[in-house]
N, C-alpha and C positions, 0 to 999 in steps of 0.2 A: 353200847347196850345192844345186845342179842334182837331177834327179829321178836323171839320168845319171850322175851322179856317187856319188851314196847307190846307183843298182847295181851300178855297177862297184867300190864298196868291201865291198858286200857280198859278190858274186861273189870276188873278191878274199879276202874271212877266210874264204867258204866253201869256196873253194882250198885253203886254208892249212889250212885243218882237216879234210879232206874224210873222211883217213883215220880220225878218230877217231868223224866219225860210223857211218862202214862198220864201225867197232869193235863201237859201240851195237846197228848192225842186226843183225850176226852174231851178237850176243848176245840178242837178242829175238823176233829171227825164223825162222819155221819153213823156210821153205823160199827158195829165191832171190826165186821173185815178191815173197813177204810182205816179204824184204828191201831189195825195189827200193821195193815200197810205204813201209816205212816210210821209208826214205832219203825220196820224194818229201815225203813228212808231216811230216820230220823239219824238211824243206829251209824247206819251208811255213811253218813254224811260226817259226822261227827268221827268216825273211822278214819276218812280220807284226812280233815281238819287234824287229829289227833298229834300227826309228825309237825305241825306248825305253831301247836300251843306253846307259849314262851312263857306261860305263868306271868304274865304282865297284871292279868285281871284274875281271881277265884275263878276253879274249875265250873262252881254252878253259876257262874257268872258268861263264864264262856257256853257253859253248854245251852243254858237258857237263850242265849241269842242265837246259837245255830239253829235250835228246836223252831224256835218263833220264827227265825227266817223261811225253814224248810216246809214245816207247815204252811203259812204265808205262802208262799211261794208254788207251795204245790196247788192250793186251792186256785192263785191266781189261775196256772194252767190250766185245769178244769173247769174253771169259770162255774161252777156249782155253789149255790146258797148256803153257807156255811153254816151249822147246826152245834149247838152247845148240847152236848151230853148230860153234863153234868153227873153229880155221883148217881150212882142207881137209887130210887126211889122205892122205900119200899111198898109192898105189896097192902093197897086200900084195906083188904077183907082181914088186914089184921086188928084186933082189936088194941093192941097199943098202939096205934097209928093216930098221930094229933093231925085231923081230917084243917084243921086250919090251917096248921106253923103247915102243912104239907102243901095245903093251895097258897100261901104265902111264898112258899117257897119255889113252887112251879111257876108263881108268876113272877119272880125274878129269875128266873132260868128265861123266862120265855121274855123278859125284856132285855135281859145280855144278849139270846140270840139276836136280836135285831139290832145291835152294836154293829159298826164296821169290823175286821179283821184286827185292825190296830188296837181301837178300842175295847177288845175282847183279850187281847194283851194284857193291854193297862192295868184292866180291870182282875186278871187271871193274877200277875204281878203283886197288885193291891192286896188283893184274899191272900196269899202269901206271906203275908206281912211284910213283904221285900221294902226297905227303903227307897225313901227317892234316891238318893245316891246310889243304890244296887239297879235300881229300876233306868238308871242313869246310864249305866256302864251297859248294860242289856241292851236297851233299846235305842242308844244312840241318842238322848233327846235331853236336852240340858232342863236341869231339877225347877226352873219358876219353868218350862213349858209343859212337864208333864202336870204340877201342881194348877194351872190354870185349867189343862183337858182334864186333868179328874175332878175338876171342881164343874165342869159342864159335862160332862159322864155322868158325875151324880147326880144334878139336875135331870139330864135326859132320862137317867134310870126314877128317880120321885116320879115324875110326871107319867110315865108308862106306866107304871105301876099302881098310884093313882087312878089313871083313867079306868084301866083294866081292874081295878078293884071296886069301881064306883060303875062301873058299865056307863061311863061318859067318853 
């Protein structure tokens, strides 16, 4: 296979999956720059990886664990509090804006953030709808241990939320 060729297939899966890195960054990154950064890093990264894919596991199975690693990995470096984006929110002064499902919904943004790096995975995964056997292959973590951390994920997320909705 041509040089041209191994980029226009790569080009081509990173098409295909483009949205799910944009997932990864919104979840890791703090503000839009840090997000364009990571997307580059992510791109990067996955680039280098590309000549070693063997098709052992699905491409969004590969790509998802470079994503989470590199992210992961970057935040390590910078040792910075890591911020859930989340999707944009829209704009209060609108009048179709459900002012509850909206505060409902920032106050689960704001108890993901306070999740570890991993747990912020898990949980990213989860919404997803990714299986535990996909969520398996990604993350390295055999299917009864992820199902036990998402059964105290969900706990930890009740009780923040909870408290934060009750001002206790």
């Amino acid at each position: 296979m041509s040089p041209e060729d191994k980029q226009n297939d790569f080009l081509q899966m990173l098409e295909a999956h483009r949205a799910m890195v944009h997932k990864v960054c919104h979840l890791y990154g703090h503000t839009p720059a840090d997000r364009d950064d990571l997307f580059q890093e992510i791109s990067f990264q996955l680039w280098k990886a590309w000549p070693s894919f063997r098709g052992e596991s699905r491409v969004g199975t590969w790509l998802y664990r470079i994503a989470l690693n590199t992210a992961i990995t970057g935040l390590r470096k910078k040792r910075d509090h890591v911020v859930l984006a989340g999707e944009r929110m829209p704009d209060p002064a609108d009048p179709g804006v459900d002012r509850e499902v909206e505060e409902r919904r920032e106050r689960m943004y704001e108890a993901i953030r306070a999740l570890s790096e991993w747990e912020r995975a898990v949980v990213m995964l989860y919404l997803e709808d990714k299986s535990y056997e996909e969520m398996e292959e990604i993350l390295g973590v055999s299917q009864n241990n992820l199902r036990v951390r998402m059964t105290r994920i969900r706990e930890k997320l009740r009780k923040q939320t909870r408290s934060e909705g009750h001002g206790t």
